[in-house]
Each structure stands twice: as C-alpha cells, then as structure tokens.
N, C-alpha and C positions, 0 to 999 in steps of 0.2 A: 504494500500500500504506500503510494507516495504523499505525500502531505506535510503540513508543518510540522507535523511532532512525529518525534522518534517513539516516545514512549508517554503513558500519563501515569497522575498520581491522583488518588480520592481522598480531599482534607477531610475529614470527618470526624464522629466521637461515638462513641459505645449508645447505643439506641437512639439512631440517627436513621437507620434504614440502609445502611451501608451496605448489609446484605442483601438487599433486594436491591440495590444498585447493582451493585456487584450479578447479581445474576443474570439481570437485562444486561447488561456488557458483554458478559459471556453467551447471550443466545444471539449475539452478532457471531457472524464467523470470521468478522477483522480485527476482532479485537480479544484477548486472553488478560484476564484480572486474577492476580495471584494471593489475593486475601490481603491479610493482613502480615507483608512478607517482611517487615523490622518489629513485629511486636518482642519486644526483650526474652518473654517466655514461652514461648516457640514461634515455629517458622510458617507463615501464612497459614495455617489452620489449627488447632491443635490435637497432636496426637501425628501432626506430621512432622518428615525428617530431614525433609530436605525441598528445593522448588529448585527441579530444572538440571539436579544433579551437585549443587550447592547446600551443602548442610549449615543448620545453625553455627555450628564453631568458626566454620569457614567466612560466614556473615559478620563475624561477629569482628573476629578478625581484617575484616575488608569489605565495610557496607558497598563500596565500590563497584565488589566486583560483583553482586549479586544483582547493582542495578543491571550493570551490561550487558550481564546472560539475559536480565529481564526483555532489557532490547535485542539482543540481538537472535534470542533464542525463543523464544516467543513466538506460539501458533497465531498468526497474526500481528498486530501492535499490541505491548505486553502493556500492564501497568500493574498498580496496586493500592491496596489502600494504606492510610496513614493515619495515626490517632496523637494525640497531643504528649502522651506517655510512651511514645515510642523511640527508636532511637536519634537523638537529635542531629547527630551527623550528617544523618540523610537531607535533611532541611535545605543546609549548604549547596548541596549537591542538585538538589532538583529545583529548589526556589532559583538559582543562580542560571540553569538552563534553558535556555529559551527552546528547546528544541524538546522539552518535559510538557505536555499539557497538563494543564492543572484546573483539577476539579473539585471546585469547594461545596459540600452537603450541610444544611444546617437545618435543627429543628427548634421550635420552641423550647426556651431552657426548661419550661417547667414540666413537658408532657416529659422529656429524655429521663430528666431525672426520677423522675415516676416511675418510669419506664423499668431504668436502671436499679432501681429500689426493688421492684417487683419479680425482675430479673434474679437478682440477687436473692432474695426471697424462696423462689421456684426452681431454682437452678436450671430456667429453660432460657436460651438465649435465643434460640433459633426454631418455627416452630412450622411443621409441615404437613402435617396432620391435623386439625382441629380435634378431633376426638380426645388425641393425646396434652387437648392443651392445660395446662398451670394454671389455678389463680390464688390472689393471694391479696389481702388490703395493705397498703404500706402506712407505716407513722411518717409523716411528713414535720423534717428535723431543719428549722430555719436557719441556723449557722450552719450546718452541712449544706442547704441549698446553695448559702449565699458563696461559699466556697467555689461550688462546683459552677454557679455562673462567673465568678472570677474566672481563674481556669478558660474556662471557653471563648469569654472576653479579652483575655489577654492573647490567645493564640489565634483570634479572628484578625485582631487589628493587627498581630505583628506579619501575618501571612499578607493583610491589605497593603501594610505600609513596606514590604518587599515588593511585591507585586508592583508596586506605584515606583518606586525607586529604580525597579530595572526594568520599567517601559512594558511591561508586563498583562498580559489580562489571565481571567481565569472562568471557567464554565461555572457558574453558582446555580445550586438548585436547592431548593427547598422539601423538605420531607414532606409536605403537600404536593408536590410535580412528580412526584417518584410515580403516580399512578396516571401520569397524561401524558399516553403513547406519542404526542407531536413533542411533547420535551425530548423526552431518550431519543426519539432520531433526531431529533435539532442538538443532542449531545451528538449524537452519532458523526452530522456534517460538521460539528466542531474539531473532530476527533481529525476531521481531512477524509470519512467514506460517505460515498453516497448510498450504501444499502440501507436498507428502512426494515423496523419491525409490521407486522401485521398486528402482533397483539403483545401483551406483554407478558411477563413470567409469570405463571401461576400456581407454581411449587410452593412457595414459602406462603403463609397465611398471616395475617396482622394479631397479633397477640392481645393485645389490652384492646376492644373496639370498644367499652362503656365511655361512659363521659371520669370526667377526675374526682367527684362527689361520690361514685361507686370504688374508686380503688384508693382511695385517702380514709384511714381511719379517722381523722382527725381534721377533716375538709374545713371547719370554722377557724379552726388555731391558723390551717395554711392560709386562708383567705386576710388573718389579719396580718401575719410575719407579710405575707409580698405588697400588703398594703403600704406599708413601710419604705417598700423600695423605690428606687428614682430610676423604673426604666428607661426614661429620656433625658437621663441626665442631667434635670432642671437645675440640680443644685449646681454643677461645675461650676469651675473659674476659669473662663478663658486664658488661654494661655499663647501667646502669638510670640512669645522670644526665642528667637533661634539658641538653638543647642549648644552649649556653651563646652569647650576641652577643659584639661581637666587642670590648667596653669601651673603645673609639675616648676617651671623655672622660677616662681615668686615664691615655693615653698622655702621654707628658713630652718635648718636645722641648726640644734645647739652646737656651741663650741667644741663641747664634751660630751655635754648632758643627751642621750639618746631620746631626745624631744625633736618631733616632726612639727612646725607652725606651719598650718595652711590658712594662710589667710582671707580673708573677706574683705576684698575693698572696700575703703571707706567707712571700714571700722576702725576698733584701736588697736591697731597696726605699729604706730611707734610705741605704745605704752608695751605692749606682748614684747618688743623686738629687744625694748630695754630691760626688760623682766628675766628675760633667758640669757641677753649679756651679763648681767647683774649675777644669774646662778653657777659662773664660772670664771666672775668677775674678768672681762674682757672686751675692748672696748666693740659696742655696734656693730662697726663698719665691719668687724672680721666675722663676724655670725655666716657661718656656712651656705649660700644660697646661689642661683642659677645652674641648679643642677635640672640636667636632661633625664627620663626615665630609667634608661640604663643606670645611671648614677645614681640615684634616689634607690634605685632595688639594689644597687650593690651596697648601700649605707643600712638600708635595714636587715640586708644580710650581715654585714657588720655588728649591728647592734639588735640582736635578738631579742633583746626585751625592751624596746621600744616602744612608746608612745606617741601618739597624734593628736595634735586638736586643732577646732578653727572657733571661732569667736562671734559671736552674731552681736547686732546691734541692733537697735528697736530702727525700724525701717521709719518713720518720721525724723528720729535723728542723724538716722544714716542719710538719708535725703539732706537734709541741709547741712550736713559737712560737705557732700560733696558741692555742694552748691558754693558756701562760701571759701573752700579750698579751693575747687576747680572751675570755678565758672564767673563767679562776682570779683575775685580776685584778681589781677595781670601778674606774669610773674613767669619764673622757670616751672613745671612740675603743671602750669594754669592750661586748660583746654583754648586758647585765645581761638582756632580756626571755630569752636562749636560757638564760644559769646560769643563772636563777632554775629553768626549766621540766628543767634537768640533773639542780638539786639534789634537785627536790621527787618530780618523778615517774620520769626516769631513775636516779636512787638514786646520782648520781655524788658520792664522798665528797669533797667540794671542802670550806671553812669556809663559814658566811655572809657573813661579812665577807673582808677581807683575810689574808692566810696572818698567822698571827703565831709565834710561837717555839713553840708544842708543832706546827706542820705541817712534817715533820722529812722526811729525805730517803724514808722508807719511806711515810709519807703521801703524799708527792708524786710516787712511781713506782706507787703500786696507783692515786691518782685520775688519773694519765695515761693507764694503762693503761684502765682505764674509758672514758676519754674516746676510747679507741682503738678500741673497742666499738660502741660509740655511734659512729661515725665508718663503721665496717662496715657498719651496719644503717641508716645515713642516705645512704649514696652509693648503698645497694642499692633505696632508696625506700620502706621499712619504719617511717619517721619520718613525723610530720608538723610536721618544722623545716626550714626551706629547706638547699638543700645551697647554702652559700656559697659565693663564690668563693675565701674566705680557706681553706677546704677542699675545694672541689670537684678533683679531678685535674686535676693539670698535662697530661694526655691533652686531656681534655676542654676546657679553659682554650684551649690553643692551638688546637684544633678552632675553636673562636671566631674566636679571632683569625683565623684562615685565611676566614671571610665577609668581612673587608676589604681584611687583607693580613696575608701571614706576615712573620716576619721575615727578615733577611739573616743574623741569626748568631743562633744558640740557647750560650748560656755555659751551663758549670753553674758554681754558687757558687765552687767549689773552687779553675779557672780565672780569675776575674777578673783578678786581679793580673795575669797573662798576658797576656789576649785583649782587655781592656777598652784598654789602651794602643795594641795591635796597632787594634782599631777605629778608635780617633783618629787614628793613623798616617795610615789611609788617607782621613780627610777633610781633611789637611793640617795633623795638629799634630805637629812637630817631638819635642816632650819633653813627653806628656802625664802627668800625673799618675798614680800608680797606687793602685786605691781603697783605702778602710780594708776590713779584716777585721769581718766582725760580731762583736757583743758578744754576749757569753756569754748567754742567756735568766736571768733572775728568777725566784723567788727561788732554782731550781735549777738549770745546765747541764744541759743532755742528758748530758753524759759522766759525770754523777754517779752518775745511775741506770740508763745502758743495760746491757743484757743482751741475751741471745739472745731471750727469749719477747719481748722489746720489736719486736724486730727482725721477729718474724715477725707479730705482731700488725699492723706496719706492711705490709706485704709482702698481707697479707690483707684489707688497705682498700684497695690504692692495688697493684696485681696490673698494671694497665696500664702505670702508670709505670714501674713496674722494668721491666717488657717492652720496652715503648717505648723508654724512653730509658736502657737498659741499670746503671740502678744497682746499686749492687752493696751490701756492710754499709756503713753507716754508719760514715765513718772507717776504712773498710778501704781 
C-alpha cells in the first residue's frame, strides 16, 4: 500500500473501545493492529510471546526494533495500540515520525472510569458473548476519579502540543464514532486505502449498555464530587508568557559552603549574595557564578550534600523594585532602550531624566501605577517589549528553573532571617550569619504610596503568583 504512512499508532486508554477499534482495523485486509505491543507486562495480548517473531525481552531491550518489524513485516500497514502507562520510549519514536499515523480514541472520563471500575470488579475486559456477560455496581471514589482525569488530561494535551510543534495532525475519534461505519472508512482513507467496510465488526459486544445510575452504587455522592469540578476550566489563569530556560549562568554558589542561590530577579539578590559571602567571610565579587550546566553538575557532584534555594518576593514589591531600579532610574544596570519606548509611546508619566524635587510622592504612585499597566498587557503578550525576567512571574521563572533542577527550599523574602541560617545549619555551619533586610526602594518606598487599587493592580499582573504561592496584601 502506498501512502503517507509507513505505519500507525492508536493513543488511547483502558475502556476506551480500543478493542473494537482494533478489530474494524483488522477486518480491513490493509491494514494489521498488533494490540497492545509496548504494554510493560506482556506483548500485544496477554498470554502472548512474542509479535512477529520479536519476544518481550527483545522489546524491551530495543523498542526500536519491534516498531520496524511492525512496519516492515506486517500483513499489510502494521500498527498498534498505545496507553499512557506504556512504555515511554516509544513516544519519541512515533510522535517525532511523520511517516507514523497517529490515531487518537477518546471517551468520556466519567463513562471509562466506570467502565474500568466495573472491569476490575468482573474480571471481564473483553466481552463476546452476551450470555457470558459480568455485572457488577461500582462505588464511585472522587479522589480516584479526579486522578485518573489528570492522567488523561495531561497525556491528551502533551500528544496535542507534539502534534502542533512538529507540523503534525492526527485521526481523532471519539468512543461515540466507533459504531458509524463512514468514520472507520474515513479512518481507512486516512490511513492512505481506498477499501471500505460494508459493515462493521460484530464479535465483540458492549458490556455496560445501562445508563450510570444503574452501575454507580453511590450515583448521588458521584453527582455531587463532579459537581465540584471545572470541566471548562473557568477557574484558570491565563497564562501567555513564553517558556522561560532555566538561567543555570546567574546561579551563585558559595565560596565553600555547598549552597546552590538560584535566584529570582528583582528580588533580594544583593542581600542573599552578601549572606553566603558573609558565611565564608569573603568578599562578593568572588562568590562562584557563570557556570554553564556541565559545570553546575560537576559542583554538585562535588558537593554531595548540597543544598538549593531561590527567594521569592511579594510580587507588588517585586514590581516596583524593578520599576525604580530598572526603569524610573538612568544609569548602568537601567533598561534606558525599554523607558525610552515607556515614555514616548506607552505614555508612562516617568521624567526624562532622573526624578528631581517637583516628582513628588503623587507623581510617583500614578507612574507606578502605569507601569502596572503596562506590566498586565506585557505578560499577556499584547506588547512588543520582551517580558523580562526582572518581570516575568515568579510562576513562570521557577517553571525554568524546574528544566534543570528545582530547588530544595523556596524562602519568601519575609522569612530569610529565619530559614536562611536554618539552610546553613544543615550544610554544617554552627552560627551562621543572619542576612541584612532590604533597603527601602529610591526615591520612594513602596509603603509611601500603597493603597488598595495598588494592591489589586498587582494581583491583576501576577494572578499566578498569588495563586501559586499563596501571597497575601503586601505587608499584611
């Protein structure tokens, strides 16, 4: 058979219909579906030994090589199916293939898990007989459910966002299509054949056909647990800030002291850097830093019992440091190309110069505010100013970090004096120093001018962090 794909794959999950997919595939004669041929604990079926002449060890060994036979040995176009628990290697391999069709089956989370419950129950997974059929009522278990739609959820969107990423499409069918003969041949012409079924497979019979009130023990409890739930997401927090690396090179390790500082722009940055000079007494500027990946894992191989931390800072106050360090300010270290482009076209009432005595505290609470604005409409990607890291969400920032390594303690600013000396403790310092307090921002504190609309303006930029990492007012 010529056509775009060499071979396919069926994403799918444990009482999805996968088998009766699977079986219309098979009453084609161009095409051959080999089960479930990476499931960990046997080889496409169970109780079988081998697919194609390839035993599980040898699979196991070289998922590779059992696609190839799949393609190349195969009564027809080979393929097989795939489940979220299977083995992940294969992923790579076929997502990465444009010459793989890929066929994604999805059903209602709540009928599968019913499904799968009742399965479990009966010990029948597959059922060909009516006469011989199982029944059984399940307790429907809300934390178990909510798991098993995670689970599903996480491996729909990672298959969507490969798919999208490498130009990709995929055949989607829904456990509703499985019985309308124009789908399976409209699969069929996807597959690259033009033969058509007449009818469809009629071996396998539907196990559960009642409604969910006949196989739920406990159908009032389930109706309130999914009440509960936000199948459309209402609650989210948009999130539009591109994907942030993981800044390995501004990491700071101690002198001596087997202490990892990942830091958090626009937090207290110098207060931490003098903290860890301080624990080895030596000046700053030599604090171990601009190390590349490789280097960072050869220092932690070095220092086995190491520790990490990074520092968060109440994202209202983090917002006006960098405002009046990098923006309000002129100077070395100042963004002058972003003010310039604040002053001229965003309308941010900042001076041109440096603040002088008529930029009074009411000047300098309406251009923060401003700048809080602009800070909304820039994380939301509505700008064409990079979203810095000196603002980008401390959500996001750590998101980064988490591509190489997260840390072992998240401080907020508030804590330091506390937790900063507790860290040292545990890499072996006796009486470590305890850091300095940041200095008040230039040429206004925060405490000069906050208010409540300040507070909510922040909260309206930075919606994750408070979420995330539970802040609360400023100073409350």
């Amino acid at each position: 058979m010529s056509g775009p794909f060499d071979y396919f794959v069926v994403f799918a999950e444990m009482r999805t219909g996968s088998n009766f997919l699977e079986s219309n595939l098979n009453a084609f004669d161009g095409f051959q579906c080999h089960g479930e041929a990476f499931n960990p604990h046997f080889i496409g079926y169970p109780n079988r030994t081998e697919i194609l002449g390839v035993t599980q060890d040898m699979r196991d060994a070289d998922p590779a090589r059992l696609i190839n036979t799949i393609k190349e040995h195969s009564d027809g176009m080979g393929g097989f199916r795939f489940f979220n628990n299977h083995d992940q290697r294969v992923l790579d391999i076929t997502l990465d293939d444009p010459r793989c069709a890929k066929i994604v089956l999805t059903r209602n989370p709540v009928d599968s898990y019913v499904s799968w419950k009742i399965a479990q129950a009966t010990g029948q997974w597959k059922l060909t007989n009516v006469k011989r059929r199982k029944d059984s009522k399940i307790a429907f278990d809300g934390e178990e459910f909510q798991k098993h739609v995670g689970r599903l959820q996480e491996f729909q969107v990672m298959l969507l966002n490969r798919l999208q990423t490498t130009g990709q499409t995929a055949f989607y069918v829904a456990y509703e299509d499985l019985q309308n003969l124009d789908v399976i041949n409209g699969l069929a012409r996807f597959l690259g054949s033009d033969e058509q079924l007449e009818t469809l497979d009629g071996s396998l019979k539907k196990q559960n056909p009642s409604g969910l009130e006949d196989k739920v023990s406990n159908f009032d409890e389930m109706e309130r647990s999914l009440s509960g739930l936000d199948p459309f997401n209402l609650t989210r927090t948009p999130n539009f800030e591109p994907r942030r690396g993981p800044g390995v090179p501004g990491y700071v390790t101690g002198a001596k002291a087997p202490i990892l500082y990942m830091p958090m722009r626009a937090g207290p940055e110098a207060e931490v850097r003098a903290w860890m000079a301080a624990l080895d007494g030596v000046p700053e500027e030599t604090l171990p830093t601009k190390m590349q990946q490789k280097g960072l894992r050869q220092w932690k191989r070095r220092n086995r019992k190491h520790r990490s931390f990074t520092v968060l800072r109440h994202p209202l106050a983090r917002a006006h440091h960098v405002f009046c360090t990098r923006i309000l300010m002129r100077g070395p270290g100042t963004f002058s190309d972003i003010r310039k482009t604040l002053r001229n076209f965003h309308k941010l009432p900042i001076p041109g110069g440096n603040p002088e005595a008529d930029y009074d505290r009411r000047a300098h609470r309406a251009a923060f505010g401003a700048f809080l604005e602009f800070l909304k409409a820039n994380l939301a990607g509505q700008t064409g100013i990079r979203i810095d890291a000196h603002w980008a969400s401390q959500t996001s920032v750590m998101q980064g970090m988490g591509e190489f390594a997260l840390p072992d303690m998240i401080i907020r600013e508030d804590e330091m004096d506390t937790l900063l000396p507790v860290l040292a403790k545990q890499v072996g310092y006796a009486k470590p120093p305890r850091p300095a307090k940041a200095q008040d921002d230039i040429p206004f504190a925060l405490s000069e001018i906050y208010d409540e609309d300040l507070e909510a303006l922040a909260k309206g930029v930075y919606q994750r962090d408070y979420m995330m990492f539970g802040f609360g007012k400023w100073g409350g």
